[in-house]
C-alpha positions as CSV (number, residue, x, y, z in Angstrom):
1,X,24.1,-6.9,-28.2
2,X,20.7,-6.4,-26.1
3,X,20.6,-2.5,-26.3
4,X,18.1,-0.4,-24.7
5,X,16.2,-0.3,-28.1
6,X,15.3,-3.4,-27.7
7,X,13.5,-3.2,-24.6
8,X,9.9,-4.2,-24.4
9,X,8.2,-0.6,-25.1
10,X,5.4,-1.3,-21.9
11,X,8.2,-2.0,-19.6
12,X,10.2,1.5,-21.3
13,X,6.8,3.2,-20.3
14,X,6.4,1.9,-16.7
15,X,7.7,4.2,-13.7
16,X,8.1,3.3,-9.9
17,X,9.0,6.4,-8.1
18,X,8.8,4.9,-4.6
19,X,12.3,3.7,-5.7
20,X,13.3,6.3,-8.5
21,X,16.6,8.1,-9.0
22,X,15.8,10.1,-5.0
23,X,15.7,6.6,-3.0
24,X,19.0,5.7,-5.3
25,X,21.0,8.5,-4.5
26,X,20.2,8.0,-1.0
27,X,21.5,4.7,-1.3
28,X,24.8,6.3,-2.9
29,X,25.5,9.3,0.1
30,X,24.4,6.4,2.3
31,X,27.3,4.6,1.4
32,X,29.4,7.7,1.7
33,X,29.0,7.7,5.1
34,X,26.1,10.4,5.0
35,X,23.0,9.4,7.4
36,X,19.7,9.1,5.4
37,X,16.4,8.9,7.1
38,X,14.3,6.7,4.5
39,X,10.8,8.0,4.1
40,X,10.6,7.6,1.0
41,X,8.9,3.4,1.4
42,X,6.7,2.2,3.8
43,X,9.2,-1.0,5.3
44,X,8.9,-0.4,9.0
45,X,11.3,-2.8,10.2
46,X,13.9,-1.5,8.0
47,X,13.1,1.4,10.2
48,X,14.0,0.1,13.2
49,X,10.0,-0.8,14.3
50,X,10.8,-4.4,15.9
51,X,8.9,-7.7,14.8
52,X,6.5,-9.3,17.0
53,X,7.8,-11.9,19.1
54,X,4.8,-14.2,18.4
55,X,5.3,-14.3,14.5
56,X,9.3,-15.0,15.2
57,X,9.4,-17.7,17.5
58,X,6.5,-19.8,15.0
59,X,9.0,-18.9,11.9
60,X,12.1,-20.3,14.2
61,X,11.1,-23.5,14.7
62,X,9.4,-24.4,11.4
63,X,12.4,-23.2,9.5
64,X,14.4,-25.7,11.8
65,X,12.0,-28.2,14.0
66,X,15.0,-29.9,15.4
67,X,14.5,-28.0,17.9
68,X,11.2,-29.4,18.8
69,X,13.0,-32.5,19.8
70,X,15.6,-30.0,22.2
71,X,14.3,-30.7,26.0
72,X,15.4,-26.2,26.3
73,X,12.8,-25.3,23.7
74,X,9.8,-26.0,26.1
75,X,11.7,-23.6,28.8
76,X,12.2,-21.0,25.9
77,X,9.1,-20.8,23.9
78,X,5.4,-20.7,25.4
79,X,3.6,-23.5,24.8
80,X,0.7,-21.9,22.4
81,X,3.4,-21.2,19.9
82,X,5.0,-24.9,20.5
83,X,1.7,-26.2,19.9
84,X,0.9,-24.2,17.0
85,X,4.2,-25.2,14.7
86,X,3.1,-28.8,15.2
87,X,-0.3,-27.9,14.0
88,X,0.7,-26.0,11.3
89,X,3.9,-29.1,10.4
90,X,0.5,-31.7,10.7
91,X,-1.4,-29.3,8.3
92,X,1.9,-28.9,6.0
93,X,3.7,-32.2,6.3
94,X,6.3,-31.0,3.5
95,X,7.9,-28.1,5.4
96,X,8.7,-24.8,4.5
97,X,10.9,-25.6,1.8
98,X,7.9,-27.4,-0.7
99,X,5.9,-25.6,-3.2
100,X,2.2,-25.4,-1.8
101,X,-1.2,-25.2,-3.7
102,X,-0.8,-22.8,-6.4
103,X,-3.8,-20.9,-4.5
104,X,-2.2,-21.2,-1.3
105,X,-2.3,-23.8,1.4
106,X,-5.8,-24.6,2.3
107,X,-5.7,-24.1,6.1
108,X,-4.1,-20.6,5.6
109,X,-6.8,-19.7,3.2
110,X,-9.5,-21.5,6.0
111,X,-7.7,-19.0,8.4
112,X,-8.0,-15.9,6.2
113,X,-12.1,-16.7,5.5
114,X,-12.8,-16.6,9.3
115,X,-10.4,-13.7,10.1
116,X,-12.9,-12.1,7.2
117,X,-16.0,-13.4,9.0
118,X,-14.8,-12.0,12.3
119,X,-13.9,-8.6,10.7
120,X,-17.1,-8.7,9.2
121,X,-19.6,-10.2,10.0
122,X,-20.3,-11.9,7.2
123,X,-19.7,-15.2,5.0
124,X,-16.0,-15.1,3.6
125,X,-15.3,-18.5,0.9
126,X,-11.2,-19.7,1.2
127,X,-12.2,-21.1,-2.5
128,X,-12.4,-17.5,-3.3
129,X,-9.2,-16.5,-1.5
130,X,-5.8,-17.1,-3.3
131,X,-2.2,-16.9,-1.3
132,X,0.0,-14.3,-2.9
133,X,2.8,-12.8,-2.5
134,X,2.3,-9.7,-0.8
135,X,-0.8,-7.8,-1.4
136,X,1.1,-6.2,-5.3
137,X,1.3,-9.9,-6.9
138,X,-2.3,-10.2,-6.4
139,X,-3.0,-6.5,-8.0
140,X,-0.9,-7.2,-10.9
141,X,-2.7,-10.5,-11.4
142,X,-6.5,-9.1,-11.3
143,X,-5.0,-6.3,-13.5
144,X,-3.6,-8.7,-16.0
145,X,-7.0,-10.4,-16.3
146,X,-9.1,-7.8,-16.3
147,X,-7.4,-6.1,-19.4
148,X,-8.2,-8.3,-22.5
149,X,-8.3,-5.4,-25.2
150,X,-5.7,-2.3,-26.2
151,X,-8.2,0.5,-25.0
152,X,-9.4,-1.3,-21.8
153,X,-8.7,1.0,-19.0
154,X,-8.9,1.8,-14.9
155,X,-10.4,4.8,-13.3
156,X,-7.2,5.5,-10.7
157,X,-7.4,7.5,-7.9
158,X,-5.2,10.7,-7.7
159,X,-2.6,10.5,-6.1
160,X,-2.5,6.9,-6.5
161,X,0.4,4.5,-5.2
162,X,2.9,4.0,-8.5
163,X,1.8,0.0,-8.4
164,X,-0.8,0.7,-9.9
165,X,0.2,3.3,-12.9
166,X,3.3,0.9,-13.2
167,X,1.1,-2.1,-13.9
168,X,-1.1,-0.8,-16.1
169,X,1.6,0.6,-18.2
170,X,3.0,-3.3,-18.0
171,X,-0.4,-4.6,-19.5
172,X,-0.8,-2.1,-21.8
173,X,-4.0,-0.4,-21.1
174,X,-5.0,3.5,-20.4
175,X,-5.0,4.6,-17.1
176,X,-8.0,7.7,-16.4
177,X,-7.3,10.2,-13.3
178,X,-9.7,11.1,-10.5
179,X,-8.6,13.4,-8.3
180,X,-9.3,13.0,-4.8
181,X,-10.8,15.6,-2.5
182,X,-7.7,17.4,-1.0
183,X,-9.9,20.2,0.7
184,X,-12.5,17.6,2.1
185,X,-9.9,15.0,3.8
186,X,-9.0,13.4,0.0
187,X,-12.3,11.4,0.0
188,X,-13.8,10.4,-3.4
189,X,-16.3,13.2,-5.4
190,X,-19.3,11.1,-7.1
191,X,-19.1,14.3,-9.5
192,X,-15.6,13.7,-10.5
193,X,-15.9,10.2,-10.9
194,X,-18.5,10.8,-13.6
195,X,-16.4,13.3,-15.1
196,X,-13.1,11.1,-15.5
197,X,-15.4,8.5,-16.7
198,X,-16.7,10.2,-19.7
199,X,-13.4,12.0,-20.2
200,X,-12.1,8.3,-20.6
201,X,-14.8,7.2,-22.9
202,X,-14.2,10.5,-25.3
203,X,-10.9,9.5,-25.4
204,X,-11.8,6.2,-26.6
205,X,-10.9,4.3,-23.5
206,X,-13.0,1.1,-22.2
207,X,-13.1,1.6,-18.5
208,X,-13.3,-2.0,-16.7
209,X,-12.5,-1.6,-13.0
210,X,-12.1,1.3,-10.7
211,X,-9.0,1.5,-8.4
212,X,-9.9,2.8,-4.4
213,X,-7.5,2.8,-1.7
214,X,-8.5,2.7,1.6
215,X,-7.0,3.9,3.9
216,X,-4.9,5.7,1.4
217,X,-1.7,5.8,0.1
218,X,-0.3,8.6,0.0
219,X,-3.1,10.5,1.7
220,X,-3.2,8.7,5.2
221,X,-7.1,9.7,4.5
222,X,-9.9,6.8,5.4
223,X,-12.6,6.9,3.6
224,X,-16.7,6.8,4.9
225,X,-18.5,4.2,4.6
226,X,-21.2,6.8,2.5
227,X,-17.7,7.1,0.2
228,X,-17.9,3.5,-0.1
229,X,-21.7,2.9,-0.9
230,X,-21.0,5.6,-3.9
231,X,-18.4,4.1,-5.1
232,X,-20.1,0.6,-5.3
233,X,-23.4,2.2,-6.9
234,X,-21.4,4.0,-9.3
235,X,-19.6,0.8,-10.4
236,X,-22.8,-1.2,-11.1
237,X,-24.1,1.7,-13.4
238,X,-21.2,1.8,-15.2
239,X,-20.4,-2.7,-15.0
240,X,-17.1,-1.7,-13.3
241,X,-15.0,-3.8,-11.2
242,X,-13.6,-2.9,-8.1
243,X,-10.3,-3.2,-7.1
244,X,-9.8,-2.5,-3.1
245,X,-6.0,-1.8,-1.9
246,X,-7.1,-2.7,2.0
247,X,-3.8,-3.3,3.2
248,X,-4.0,-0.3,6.0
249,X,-6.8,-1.7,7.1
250,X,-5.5,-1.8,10.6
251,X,-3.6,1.8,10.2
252,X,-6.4,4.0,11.9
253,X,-5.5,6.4,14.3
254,X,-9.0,8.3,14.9
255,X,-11.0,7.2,17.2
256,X,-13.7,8.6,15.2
257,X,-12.8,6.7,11.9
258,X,-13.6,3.2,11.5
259,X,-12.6,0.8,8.7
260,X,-15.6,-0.1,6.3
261,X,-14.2,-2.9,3.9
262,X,-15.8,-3.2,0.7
263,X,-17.0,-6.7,1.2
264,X,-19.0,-6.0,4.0
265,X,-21.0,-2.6,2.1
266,X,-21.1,-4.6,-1.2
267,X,-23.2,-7.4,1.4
268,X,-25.1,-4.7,3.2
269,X,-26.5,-3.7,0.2
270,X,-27.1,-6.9,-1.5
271,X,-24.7,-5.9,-4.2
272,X,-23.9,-9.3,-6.4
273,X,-23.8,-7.7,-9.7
274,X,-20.4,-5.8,-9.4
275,X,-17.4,-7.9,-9.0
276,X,-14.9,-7.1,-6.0
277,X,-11.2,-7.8,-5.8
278,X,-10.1,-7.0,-2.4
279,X,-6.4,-7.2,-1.0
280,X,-4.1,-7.4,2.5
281,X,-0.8,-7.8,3.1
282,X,1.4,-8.5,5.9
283,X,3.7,-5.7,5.3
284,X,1.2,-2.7,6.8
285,X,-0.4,-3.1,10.4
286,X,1.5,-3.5,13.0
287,X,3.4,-6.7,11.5
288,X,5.3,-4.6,8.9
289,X,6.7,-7.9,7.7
290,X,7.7,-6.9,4.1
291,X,10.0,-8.9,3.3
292,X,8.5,-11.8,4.0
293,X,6.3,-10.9,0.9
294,X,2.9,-12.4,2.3
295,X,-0.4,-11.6,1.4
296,X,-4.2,-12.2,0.1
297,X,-6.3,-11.8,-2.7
298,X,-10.4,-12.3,-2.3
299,X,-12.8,-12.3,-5.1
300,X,-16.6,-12.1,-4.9
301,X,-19.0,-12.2,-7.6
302,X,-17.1,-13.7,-10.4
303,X,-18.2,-16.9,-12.3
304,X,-16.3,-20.2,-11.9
305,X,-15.0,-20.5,-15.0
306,X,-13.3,-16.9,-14.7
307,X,-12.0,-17.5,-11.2
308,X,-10.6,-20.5,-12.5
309,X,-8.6,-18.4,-15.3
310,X,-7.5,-16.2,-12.4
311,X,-6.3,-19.2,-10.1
312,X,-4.7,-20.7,-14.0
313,X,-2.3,-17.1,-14.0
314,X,-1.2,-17.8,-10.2
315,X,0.1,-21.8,-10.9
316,X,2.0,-19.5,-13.8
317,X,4.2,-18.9,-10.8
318,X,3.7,-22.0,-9.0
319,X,2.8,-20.6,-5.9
320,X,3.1,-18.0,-3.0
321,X,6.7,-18.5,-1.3
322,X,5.9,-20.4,2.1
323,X,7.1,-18.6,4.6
324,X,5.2,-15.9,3.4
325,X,1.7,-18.1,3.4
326,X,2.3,-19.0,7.2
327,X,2.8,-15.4,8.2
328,X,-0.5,-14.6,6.7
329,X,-1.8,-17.0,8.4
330,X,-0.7,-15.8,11.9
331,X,-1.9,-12.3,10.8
332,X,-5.1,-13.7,10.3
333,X,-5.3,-16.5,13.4
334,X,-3.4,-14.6,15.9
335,X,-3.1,-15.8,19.9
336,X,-6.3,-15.2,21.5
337,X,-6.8,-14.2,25.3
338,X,-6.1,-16.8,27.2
339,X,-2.9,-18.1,25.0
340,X,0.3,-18.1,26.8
341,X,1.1,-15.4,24.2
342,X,-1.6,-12.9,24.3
343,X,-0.5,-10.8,26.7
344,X,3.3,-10.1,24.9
345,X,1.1,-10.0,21.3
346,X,-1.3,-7.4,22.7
347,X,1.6,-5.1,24.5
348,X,3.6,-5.4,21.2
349,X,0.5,-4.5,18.6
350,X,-0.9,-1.3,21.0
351,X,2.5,-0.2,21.4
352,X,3.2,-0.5,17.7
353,X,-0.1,1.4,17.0
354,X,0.3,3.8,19.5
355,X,3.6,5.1,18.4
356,X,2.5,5.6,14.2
357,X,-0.3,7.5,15.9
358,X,1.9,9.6,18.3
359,X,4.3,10.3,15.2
360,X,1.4,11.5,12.6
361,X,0.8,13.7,14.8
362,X,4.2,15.4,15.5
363,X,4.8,15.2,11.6
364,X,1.5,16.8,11.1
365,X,1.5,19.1,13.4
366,X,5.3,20.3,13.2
367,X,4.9,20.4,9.1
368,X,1.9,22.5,9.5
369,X,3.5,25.0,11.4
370,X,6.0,26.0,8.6
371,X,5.0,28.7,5.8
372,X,4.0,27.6,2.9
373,X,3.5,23.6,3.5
374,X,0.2,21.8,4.5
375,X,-0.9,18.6,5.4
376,X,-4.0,16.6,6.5
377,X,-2.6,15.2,9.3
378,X,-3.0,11.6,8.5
379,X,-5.7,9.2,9.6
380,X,-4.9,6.6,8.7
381,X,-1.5,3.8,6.5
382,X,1.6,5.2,7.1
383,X,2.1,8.0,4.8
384,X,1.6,12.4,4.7
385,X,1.2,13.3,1.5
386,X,2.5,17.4,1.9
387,X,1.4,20.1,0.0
388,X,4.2,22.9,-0.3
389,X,4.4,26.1,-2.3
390,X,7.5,27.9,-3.8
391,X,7.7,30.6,-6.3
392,X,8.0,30.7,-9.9
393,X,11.4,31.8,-11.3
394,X,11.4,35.2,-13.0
395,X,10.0,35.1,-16.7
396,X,7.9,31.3,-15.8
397,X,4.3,31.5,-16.5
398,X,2.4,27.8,-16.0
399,X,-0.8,29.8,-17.4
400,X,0.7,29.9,-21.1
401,X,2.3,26.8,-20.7
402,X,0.2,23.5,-22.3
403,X,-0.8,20.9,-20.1
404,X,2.1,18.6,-21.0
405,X,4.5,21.7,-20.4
406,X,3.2,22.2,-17.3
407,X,3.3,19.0,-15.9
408,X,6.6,18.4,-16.7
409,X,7.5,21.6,-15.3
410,X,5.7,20.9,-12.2
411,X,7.5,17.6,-12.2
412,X,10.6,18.6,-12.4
413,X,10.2,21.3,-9.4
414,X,9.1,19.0,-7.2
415,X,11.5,16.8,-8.1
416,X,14.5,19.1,-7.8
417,X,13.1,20.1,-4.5
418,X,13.1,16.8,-3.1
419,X,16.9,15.8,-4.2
420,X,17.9,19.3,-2.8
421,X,16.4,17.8,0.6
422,X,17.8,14.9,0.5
423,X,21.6,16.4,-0.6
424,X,21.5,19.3,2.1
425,X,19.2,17.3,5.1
426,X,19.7,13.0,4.4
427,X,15.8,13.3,4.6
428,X,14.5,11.0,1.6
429,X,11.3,11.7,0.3
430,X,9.2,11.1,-2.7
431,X,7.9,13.8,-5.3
432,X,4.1,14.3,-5.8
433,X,4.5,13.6,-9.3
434,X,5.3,10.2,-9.1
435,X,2.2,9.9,-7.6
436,X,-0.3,12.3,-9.2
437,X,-0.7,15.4,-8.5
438,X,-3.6,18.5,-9.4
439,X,-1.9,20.9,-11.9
440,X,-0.6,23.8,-10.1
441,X,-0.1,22.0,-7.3
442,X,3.5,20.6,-5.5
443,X,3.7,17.6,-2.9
444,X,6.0,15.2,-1.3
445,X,5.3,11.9,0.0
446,X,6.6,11.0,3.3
447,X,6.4,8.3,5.6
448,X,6.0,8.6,9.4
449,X,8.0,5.0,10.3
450,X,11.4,6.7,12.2
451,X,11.7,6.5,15.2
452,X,10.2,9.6,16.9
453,X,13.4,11.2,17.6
454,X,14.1,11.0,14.0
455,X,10.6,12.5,12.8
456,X,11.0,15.8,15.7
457,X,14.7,15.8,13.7
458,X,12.9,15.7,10.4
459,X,10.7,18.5,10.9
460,X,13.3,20.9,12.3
461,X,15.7,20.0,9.2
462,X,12.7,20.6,7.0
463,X,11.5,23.8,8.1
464,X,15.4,25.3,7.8
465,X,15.6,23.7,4.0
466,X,12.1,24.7,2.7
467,X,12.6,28.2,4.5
468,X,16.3,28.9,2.9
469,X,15.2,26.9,-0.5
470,X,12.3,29.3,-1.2
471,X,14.6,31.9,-0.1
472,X,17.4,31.5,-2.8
473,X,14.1,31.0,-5.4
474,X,13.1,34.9,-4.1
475,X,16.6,35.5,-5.2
């Protein structure tokens, strides 16, 4: 028998915590009959955010274009969307149910360049852009590339979303820690860049790409676009690669934040030396269509003959599902004003916007007011990462513990804490550790998707548990 022996050591070594042991006990008391208010993953329609009408109707009729031929169709959808399903059937004559192009269907990836261009304002390839599905097949393909040797490794940011750690572990390379900037909005530190760098090379590790996500997960932070223009400097000096998580790209809730991608500073400043691995997804914004698992991968700077290795490891899988590739498109080649549909696509996306902006703030603001927790009310994605305090138990000392001791302490506080909630509340949350952490620290993830009802319920619950928990840790 297959015992867990057996079991590929990389795979033994790889962690997820988004959906650890916490989000499957949930799933148990769930079951039970006990309510449980998911924080713990960002899948907004899961949390009751509704899809937009506009993305829909399109799926509707190409899954079934019968209905094209029905006389009640033209009376129930506008005629923009009507006309779009028979452009996208003329541009995809096989249907939804046909493999593609392993890079993706070439009118989706036409789509994606100009969205680019228009974000931009600068030249975008689609022979450089390749269909995936969702934004995390694309990071574990540039991740699989890029590692070619036992001590290759990636500079990853602090706390860091578990795709990444998780991946790395899969291909067998190091991972090397920087620790973002809790005290200055969790932007990047040229300083402690340098420094994880150089701890990595003592350590014998080969750094070839550096991870930034922006805006982040877990922080909610965005990052400057001076935060940006370091970061690409510091990757030339070092012949880094850069791999960009942009998927919140449209999650920005401060009118005084902007997004910057990487693209756009890498063309500002002329940078062709540094190769760039950019990614989006259609499971952030304001589509939160996970499940439809579609996305994009763009490269720039990289040689033919290496793109074409890259584009060899996608046909692995044949291709992006196709369902997935059209809503990427409509992501990317929305209605425009003047489309029988702009007007219900607008009122949908503001209003969408408008409420995660209205609920990082009441989470913010209602988590800051309770003793010993603190958070940076969040910017930006769709995520608080909290920083809370609680006592040691009588006779603990983290100063004479060893590193490894005390993370693992650490990790198991947070960790208890956390379950605890989730027994005593139904609120399901994610421990710090499973995303990284700075020693002698605690955190929790949380997401800010419920309904608003649900997040004013959230903080009231939380303030009683952390209040009585710290309480029974006083003795």
């Amino acid at each position: 028998m297959f015992t867990i022996k057996n079991v590929n050591s990389k795979l033994l070594n790889a962690s997820y915590a988004v959906r650890g042991k916490i989000p499957a006990r949930a799933n148990q008391l769930e079951s039970q009959g006990k309510k449980i208010i998911y924080c713990n993953i960002g899948n907004p329609q899961a949390l009751k955010q509704k899809p937009l009408t506009f993305v829909r109707q399109v799926l509707s009729l190409l899954e079934y274009p019968a209905l094209l031929e029905n006389p009640e169709t033209a009376r129930v959808f506008p005629p923009d969307v009507i006309a779009r399903v028979k452009t996208i059937m003329e541009k995809n004559p096989t249907g939804t149910g046909a493999y593609t192009l392993s890079i993706g269907m070439p009118f989706v990836r036409k789509a994606v360049a100009e969205f680019i261009q228009r974000r931009d304002g600068i030249p975008a390839d689609m022979n450089h852009i390749i269909l995936t599905d969702g934004a995390s097949k694309g990071v574990q393909a540039a991740l699989t590339m890029l590692t070619s040797k036992a001590d290759d490794g990636y500079l990853v940011p602090i706390p860091q979303y578990p795709l990444y750690s998780a991946t790395i572990a899969l291909c067998g390379a190091k991972q090397a820690d920087y620790f973002l900037d809790e005290k200055n909005g969790w932007q990047l530190g040229e300083s402690e860049l340098n420094s994880s760098y150089e701890a990595a090379r003592d350590k014998g590790v080969n750094p070839v790409a550096i991870v930034v996500i922006n805006p982040g997960n877990p922080t909610g932070a965005v990052l400057s676009r001076e935060n940006i223009e370091m970061v690409v400097r510091f990757a030339r000096k070092h012949n880094l690669s850069i791999i960009a998580d942009e998927v919140y790209q449209e999650n920005i809730y401060s009118e005084e934040l902007k997004f910057h991608s990487f693209a756009r500073v890498m063309h500002d400043l002329g940078e062709t030396g540094v190769t760039l691995f950019s990614f989006h997804s259609v499971s952030k914004g304001f589509l939160g269509e996970c499940g439809h698992r579609g996305g994009y991968l763009e490269v720039r700077n990289m040689p033919p003959d290496v793109f074409a290795e890259l584009v060899k490891f996608q046909s692995i899988a044949l291709c992006a599902n196709t369902d997935g590739q059209i809503v990427t498109y409509l992501m990317t080649a929305p209605p425009v004003e003047g489309d029988a549909s702009y007007d219900l696509y607008r009122t949908e996306r503001d209003a969408i916007l408008g409420d995660l902006r209205e609920k990082a703030g009441i989470l913010g603001r209602g988590l800051n007011a309770i003793e010993g927790m603190e958070i940076d009310i969040p910017r930006g994605a769709m995520y608080a990462f909290v920083k809370f305090e609680l006592p040691h138990p009588p006779g603990k000392d983290p100063a004479a513990m060893t590193p490894q001791q005390r993370a693992a302490y650490e990790a198991g506080r947070d960790t208890e804490y956390c379950l605890q909630l989730l027994e005593e509340t139904g609120i399901c949350v994610v421990p710090g550790s499973g995303f990284g952490q700075k020693p002698g620290t605690l955190h929790f993830r949380t997401t800010f998707l419920p309904p608003k009802e649900d997040i004013q319920a959230l903080v009231d619950s939380m303030k009683k548990f952390h209040t009585a928990y710290v309480a029974k840790l006083k003795g």
